[in-house]
N, CA, C and O of each residue as an XYZ file, in Angstrom:
620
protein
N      30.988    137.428     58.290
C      30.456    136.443     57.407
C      29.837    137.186     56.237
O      28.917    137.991     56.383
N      30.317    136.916     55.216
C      29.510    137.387     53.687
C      29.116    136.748     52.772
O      29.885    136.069     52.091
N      28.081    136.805     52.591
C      27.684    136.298     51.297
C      27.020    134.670     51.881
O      26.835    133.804     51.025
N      26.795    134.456     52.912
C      26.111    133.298     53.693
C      24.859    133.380     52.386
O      24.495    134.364     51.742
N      24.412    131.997     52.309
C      22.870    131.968     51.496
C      21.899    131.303     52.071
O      20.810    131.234     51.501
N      22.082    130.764     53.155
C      21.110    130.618     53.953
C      20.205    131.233     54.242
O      20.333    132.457     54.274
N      18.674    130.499     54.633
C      17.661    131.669     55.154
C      17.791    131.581     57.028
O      17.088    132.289     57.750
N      18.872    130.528     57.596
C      19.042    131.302     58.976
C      20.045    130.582     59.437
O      20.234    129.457     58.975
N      20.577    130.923     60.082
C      21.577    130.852     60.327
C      22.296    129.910     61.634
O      23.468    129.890     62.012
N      21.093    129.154     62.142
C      20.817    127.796     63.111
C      21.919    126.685     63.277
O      22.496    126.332     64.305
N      22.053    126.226     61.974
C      22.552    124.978     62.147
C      24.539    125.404     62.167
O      25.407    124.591     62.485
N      24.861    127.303     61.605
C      25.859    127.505     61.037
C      26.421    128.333     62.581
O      27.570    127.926     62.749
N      26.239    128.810     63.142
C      26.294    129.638     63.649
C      26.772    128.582     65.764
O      27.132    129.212     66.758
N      26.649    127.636     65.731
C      26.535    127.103     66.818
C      27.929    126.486     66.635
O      28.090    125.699     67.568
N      28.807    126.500     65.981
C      30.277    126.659     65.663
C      31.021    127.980     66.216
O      32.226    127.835     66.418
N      30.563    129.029     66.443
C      30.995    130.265     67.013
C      30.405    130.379     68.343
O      29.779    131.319     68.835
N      30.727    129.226     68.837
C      29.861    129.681     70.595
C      30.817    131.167     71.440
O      30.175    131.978     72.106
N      32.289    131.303     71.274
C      33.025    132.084     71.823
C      33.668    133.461     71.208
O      34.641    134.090     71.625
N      32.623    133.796     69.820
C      32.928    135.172     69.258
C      32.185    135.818     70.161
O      31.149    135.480     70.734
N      32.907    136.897     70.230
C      32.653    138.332     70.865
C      31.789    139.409     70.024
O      31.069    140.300     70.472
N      32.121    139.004     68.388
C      31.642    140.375     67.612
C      31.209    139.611     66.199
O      31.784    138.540     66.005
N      30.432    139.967     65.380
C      29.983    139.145     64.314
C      29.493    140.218     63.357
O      28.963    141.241     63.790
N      29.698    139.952     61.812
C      29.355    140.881     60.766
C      28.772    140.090     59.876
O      29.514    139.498     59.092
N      27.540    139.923     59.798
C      26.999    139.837     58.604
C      26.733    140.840     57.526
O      25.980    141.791     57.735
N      27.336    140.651     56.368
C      27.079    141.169     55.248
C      26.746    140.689     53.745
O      27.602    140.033     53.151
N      25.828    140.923     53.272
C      25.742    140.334     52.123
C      24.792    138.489     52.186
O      24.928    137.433     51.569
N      24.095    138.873     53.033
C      23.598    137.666     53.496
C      22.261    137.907     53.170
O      21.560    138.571     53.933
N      21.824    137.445     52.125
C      20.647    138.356     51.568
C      19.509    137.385     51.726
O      18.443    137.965     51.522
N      19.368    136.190     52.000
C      18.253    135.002     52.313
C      18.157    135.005     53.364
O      17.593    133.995     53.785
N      18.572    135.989     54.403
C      19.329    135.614     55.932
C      17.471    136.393     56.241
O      16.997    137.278     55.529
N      16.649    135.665     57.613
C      15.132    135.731     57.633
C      15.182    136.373     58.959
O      14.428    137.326     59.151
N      16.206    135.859     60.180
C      16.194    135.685     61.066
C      17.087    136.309     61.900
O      17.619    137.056     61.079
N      17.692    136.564     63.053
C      18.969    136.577     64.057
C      18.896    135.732     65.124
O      19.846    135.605     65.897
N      17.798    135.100     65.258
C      17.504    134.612     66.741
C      18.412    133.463     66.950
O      18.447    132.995     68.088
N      19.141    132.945     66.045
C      20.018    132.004     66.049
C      21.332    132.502     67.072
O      21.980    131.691     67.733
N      21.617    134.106     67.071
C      22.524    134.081     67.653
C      22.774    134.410     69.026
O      23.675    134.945     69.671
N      21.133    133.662     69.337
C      21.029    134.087     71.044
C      21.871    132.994     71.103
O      22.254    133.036     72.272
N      22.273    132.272     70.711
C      23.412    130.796     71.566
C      24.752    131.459     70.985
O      25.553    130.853     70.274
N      24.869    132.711     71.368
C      26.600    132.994     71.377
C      26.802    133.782     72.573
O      26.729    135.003     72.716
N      26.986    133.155     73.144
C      26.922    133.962     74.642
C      27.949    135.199     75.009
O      27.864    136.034     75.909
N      28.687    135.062     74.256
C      29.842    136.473     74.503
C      29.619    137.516     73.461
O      30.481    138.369     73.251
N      28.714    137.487     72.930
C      28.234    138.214     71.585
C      27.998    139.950     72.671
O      27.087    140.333     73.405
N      29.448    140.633     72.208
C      29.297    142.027     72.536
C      29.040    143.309     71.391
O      28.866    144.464     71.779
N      29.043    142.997     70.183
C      29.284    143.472     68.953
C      28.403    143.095     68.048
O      29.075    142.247     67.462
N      26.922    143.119     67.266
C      26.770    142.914     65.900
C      26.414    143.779     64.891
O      25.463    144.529     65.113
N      26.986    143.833     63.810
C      26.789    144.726     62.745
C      26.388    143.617     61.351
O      26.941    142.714     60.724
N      25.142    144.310     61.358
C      24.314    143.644     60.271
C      24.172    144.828     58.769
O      23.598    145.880     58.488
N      24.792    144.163     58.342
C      25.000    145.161     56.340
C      24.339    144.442     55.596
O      24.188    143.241     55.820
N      23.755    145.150     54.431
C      23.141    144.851     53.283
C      22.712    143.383     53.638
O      23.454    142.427     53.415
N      21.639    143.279     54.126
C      21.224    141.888     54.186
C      19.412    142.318     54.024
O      18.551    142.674     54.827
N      19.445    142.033     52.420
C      18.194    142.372     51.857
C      16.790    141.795     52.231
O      15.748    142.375     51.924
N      16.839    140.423     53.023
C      16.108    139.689     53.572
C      15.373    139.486     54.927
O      14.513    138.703     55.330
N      16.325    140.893     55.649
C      15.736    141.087     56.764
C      14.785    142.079     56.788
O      14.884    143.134     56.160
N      13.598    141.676     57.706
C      12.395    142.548     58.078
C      12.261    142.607     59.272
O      11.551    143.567     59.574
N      12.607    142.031     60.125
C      12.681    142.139     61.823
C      13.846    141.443     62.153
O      14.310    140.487     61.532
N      14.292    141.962     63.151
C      15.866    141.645     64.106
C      15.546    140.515     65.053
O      16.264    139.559     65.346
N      14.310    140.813     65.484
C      13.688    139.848     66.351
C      15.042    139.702     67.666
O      15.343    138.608     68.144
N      15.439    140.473     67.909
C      16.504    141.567     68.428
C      15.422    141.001     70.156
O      15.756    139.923     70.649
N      14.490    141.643     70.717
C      13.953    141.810     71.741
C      12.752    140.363     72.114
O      11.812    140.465     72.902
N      13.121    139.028     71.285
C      12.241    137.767     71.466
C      12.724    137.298     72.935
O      11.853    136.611     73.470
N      13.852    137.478     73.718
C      14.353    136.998     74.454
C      15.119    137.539     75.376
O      15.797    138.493     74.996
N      15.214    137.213     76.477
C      17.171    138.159     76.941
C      18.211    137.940     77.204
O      18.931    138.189     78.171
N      18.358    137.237     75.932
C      19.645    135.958     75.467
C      20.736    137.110     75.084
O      21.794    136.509     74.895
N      20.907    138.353     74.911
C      21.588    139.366     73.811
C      22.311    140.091     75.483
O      22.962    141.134     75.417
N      22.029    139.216     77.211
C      22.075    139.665     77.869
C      23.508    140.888     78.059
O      23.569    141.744     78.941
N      24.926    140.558     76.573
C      25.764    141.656     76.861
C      26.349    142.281     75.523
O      27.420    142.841     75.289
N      25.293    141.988     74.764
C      25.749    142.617     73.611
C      25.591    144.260     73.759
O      24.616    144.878     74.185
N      26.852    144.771     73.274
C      26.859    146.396     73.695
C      26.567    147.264     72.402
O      26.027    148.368     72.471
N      26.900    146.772     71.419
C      26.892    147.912     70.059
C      25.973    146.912     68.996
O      26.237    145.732     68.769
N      24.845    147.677     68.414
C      23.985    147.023     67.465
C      24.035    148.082     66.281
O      23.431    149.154     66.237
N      24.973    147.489     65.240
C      25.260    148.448     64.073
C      23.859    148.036     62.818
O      23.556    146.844     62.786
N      23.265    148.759     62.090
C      22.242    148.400     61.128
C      22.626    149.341     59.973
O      22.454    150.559     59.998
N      23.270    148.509     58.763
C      23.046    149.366     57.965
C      22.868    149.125     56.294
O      23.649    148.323     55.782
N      22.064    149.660     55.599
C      21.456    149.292     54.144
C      20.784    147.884     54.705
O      21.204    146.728     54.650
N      19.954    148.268     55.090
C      18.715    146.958     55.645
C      17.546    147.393     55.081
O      16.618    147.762     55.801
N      17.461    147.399     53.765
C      16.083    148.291     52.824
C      15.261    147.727     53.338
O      14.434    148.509     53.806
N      14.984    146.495     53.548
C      13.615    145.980     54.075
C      13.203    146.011     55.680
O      12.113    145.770     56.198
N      14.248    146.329     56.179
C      13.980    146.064     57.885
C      12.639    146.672     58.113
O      12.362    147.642     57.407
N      11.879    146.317     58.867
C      10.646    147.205     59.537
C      10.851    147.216     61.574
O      10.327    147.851     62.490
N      11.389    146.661     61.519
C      11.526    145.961     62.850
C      12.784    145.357     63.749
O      13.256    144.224     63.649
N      13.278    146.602     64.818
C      14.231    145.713     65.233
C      13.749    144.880     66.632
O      14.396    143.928     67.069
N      12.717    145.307     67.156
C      11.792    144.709     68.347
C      11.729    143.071     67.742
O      12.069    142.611     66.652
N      11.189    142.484     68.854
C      10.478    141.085     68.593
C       8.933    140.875     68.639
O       8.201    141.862     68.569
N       8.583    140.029     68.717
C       7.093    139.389     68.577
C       6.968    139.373     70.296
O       6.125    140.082     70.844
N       7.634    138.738     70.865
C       7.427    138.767     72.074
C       7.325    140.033     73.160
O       8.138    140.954     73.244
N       5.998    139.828     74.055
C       5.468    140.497     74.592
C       5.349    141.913     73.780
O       5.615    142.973     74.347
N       4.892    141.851     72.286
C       4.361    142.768     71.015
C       5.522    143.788     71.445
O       5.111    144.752     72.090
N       6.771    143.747     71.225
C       8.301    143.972     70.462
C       8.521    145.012     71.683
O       9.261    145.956     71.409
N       7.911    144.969     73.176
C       8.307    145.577     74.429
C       9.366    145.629     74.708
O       9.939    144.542     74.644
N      10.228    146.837     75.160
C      11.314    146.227     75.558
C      11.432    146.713     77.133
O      10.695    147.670     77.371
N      12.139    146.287     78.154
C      12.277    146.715     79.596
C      13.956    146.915     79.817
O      14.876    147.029     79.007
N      13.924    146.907     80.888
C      15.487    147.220     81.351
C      16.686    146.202     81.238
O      17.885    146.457     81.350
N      15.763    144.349     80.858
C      16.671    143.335     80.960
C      16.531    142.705     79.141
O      16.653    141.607     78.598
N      16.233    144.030     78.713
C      16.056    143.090     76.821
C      17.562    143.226     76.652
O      18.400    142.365     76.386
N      17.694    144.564     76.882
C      19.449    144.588     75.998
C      20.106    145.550     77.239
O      20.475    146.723     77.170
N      20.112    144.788     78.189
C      21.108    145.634     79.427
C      22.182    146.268     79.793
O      22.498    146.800     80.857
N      22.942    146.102     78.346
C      24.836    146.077     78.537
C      24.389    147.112     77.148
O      24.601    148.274     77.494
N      24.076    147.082     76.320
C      23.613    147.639     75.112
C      24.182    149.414     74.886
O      23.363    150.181     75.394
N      24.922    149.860     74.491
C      25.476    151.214     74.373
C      25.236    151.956     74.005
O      24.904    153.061     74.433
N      25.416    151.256     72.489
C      25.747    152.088     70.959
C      24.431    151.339     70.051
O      24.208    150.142     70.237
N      23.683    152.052     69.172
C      23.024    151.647     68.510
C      23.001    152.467     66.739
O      22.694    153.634     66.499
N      23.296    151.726     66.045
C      23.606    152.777     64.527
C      22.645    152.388     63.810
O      22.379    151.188     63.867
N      21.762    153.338     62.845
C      21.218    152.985     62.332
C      21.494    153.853     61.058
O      21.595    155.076     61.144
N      21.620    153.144     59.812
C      21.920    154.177     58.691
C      21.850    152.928     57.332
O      22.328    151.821     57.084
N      20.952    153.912     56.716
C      20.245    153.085     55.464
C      19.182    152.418     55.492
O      18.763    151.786     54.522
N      18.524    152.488     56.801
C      16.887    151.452     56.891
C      15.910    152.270     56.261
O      15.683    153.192     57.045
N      15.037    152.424     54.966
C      14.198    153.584     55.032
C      12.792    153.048     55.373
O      11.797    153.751     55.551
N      12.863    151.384     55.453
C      11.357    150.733     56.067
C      11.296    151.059     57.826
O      10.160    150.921     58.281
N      12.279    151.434     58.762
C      12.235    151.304     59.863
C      11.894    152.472     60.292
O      12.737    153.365     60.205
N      10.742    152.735     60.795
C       9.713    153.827     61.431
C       9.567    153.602     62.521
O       8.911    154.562     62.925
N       9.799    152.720     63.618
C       9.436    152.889     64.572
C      10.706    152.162     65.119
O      11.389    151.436     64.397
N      11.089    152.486     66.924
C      11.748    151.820     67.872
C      10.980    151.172     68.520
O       9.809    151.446     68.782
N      11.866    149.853     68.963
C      10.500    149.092     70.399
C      10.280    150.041     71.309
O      11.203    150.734     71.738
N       9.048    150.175     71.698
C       8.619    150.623     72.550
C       9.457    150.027     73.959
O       9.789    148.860     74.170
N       9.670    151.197     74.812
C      10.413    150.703     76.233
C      11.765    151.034     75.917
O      12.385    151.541     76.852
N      12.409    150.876     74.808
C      13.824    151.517     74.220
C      14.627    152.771     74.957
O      15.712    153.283     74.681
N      13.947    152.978     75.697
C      14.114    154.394     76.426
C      14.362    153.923     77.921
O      14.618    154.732     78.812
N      14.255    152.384     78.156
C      14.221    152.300     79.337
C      15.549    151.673     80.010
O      15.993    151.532     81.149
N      16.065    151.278     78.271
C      18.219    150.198     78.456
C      18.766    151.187     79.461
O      18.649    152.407     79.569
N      19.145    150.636     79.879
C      20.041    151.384     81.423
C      21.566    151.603     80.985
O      22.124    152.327     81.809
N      22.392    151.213     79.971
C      23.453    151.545     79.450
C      23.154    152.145     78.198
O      24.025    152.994     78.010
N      22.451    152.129     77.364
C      22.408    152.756     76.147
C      22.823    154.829     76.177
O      22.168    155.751     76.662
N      23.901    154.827     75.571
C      24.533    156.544     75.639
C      24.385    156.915     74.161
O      24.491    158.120     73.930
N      24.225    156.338     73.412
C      24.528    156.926     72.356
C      23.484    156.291     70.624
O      23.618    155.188     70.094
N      22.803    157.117     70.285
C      21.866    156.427     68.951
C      22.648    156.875     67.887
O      23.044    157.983     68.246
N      23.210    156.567     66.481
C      23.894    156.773     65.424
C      22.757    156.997     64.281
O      22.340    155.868     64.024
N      22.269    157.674     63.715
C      21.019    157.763     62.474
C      21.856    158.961     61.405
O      22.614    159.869     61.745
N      21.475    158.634     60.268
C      21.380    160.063     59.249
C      19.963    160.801     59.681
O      18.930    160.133     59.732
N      19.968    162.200     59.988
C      19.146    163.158     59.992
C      17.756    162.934     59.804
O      16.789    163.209     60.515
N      17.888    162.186     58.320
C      16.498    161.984     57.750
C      16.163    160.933     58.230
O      14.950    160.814     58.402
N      16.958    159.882     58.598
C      16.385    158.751     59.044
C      15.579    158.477     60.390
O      14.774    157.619     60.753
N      16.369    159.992     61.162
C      16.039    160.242     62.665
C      14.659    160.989     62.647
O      13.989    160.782     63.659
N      14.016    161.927     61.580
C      12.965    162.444     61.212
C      12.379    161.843     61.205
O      11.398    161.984     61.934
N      12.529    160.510     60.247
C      11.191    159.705     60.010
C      10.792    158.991     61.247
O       9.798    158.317     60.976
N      11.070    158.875     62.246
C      10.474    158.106     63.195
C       9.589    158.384     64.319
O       9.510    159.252     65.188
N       8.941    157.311     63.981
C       7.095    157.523     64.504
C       7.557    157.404     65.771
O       8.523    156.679     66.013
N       6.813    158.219     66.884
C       7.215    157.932     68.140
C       5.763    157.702     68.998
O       4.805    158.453     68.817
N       5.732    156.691     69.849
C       4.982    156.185     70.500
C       3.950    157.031     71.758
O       2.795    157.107     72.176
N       5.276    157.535     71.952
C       4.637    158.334     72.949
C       5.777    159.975     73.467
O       6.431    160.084     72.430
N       6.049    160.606     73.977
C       6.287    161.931     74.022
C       7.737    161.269     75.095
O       8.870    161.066     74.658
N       7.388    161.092     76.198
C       8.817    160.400     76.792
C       9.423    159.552     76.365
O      10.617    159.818     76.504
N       9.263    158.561     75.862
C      10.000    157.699     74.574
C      10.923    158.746     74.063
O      12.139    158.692     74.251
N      10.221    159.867     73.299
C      11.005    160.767     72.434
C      11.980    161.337     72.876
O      13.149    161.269     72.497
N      11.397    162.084     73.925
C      12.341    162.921     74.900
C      13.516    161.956     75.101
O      14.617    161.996     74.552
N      13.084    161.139     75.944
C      14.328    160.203     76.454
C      15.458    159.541     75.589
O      16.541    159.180     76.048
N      15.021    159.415     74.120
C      15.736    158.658     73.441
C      16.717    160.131     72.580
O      17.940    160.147     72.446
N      15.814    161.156     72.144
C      16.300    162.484     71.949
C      18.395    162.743     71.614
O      19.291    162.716     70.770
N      17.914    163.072     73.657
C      18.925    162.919     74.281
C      20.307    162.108     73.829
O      21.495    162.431     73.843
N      19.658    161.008     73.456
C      21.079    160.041     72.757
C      21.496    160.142     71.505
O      22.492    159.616     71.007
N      20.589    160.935     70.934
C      20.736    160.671     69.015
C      21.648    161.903     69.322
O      21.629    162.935     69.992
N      22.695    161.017     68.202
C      23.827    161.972     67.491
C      23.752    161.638     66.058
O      23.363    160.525     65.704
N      24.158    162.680     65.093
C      23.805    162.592     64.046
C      25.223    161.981     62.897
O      26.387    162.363     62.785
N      24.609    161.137     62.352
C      25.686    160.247     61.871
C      26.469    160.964     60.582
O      25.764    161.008     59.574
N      27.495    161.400     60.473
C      27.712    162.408     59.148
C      28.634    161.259     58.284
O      29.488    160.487     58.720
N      28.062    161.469     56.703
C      28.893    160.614     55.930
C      30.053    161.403     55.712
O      30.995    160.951     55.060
């Protein structure tokens, strides 16, 4: 989907109950994702240039129960891919199936949810170098543990 002008994506999005994979790009009023906890086969999302996002709100629920690859990229404003709920925690049942995670072009995103270290499928983190530098880490096993997965994304 490109160029959507909506600020969420609620009323549009409940037409795709049986996609597997979804691309927003260019969706620059876009506030939200939580709309696409009602796609239940949602294994795939890659979110581009969508200037309007500041949180993923990614971890409000554990509706995302098999989404495997979470692509992020030129999200200038993101601060946040955690949720509000239980203050953006994550445990073993936020994103369970969860693999692949890319992150490239966020320069507001400093921190991971806390617990991120704890997805039981997650093998692999995608960052540019610098982007993997900048991040504040919570605590020392967080680091360690997540470490381990970062591979470095080469343009």
């Amino acid at each position: 989907m490109q160029g959507y002008h909506g600020s969420s994506l609620s009323d549009y999005i409940c037409k795709f109950q049986h996609l597997k994979e979804i691309a927003l790009s260019g969706c620059h009023q876009l506030r939200e994702l939580s709309p696409l906890e009602r796609v239940p086969n949602l294994k795939a999302l890659w979110v581009v240039n969508c200037r309007g996002l500041k949180e993923l709100g990614i971890g409000n629920s554990h509706k995302f129960s098999i989404l495997e690859e979470l692509v992020l990229k030129f999200l200038h404003n993101l601060e946040s891919i955690g949720g509000a709920l239980n203050n953006g925690v994550w445990n073993e049942s936020t994103l369970p199936r969860l693999r692949i995670l890319a992150i490239y072009g966020c320069p507001k995103l400093k921190r991971l949810p806390v617990g991120m270290d704890k997805l039981p499928k997650l093998s692999k983190i995608l960052a540019l170098k610098d982007q993997w530098n900048q991040i504040i880490w919570e605590d020392d096993v967080m680091k360690i543990g997540l470490q381990r997965l970062y591979k470095e994304w080469k343009v």
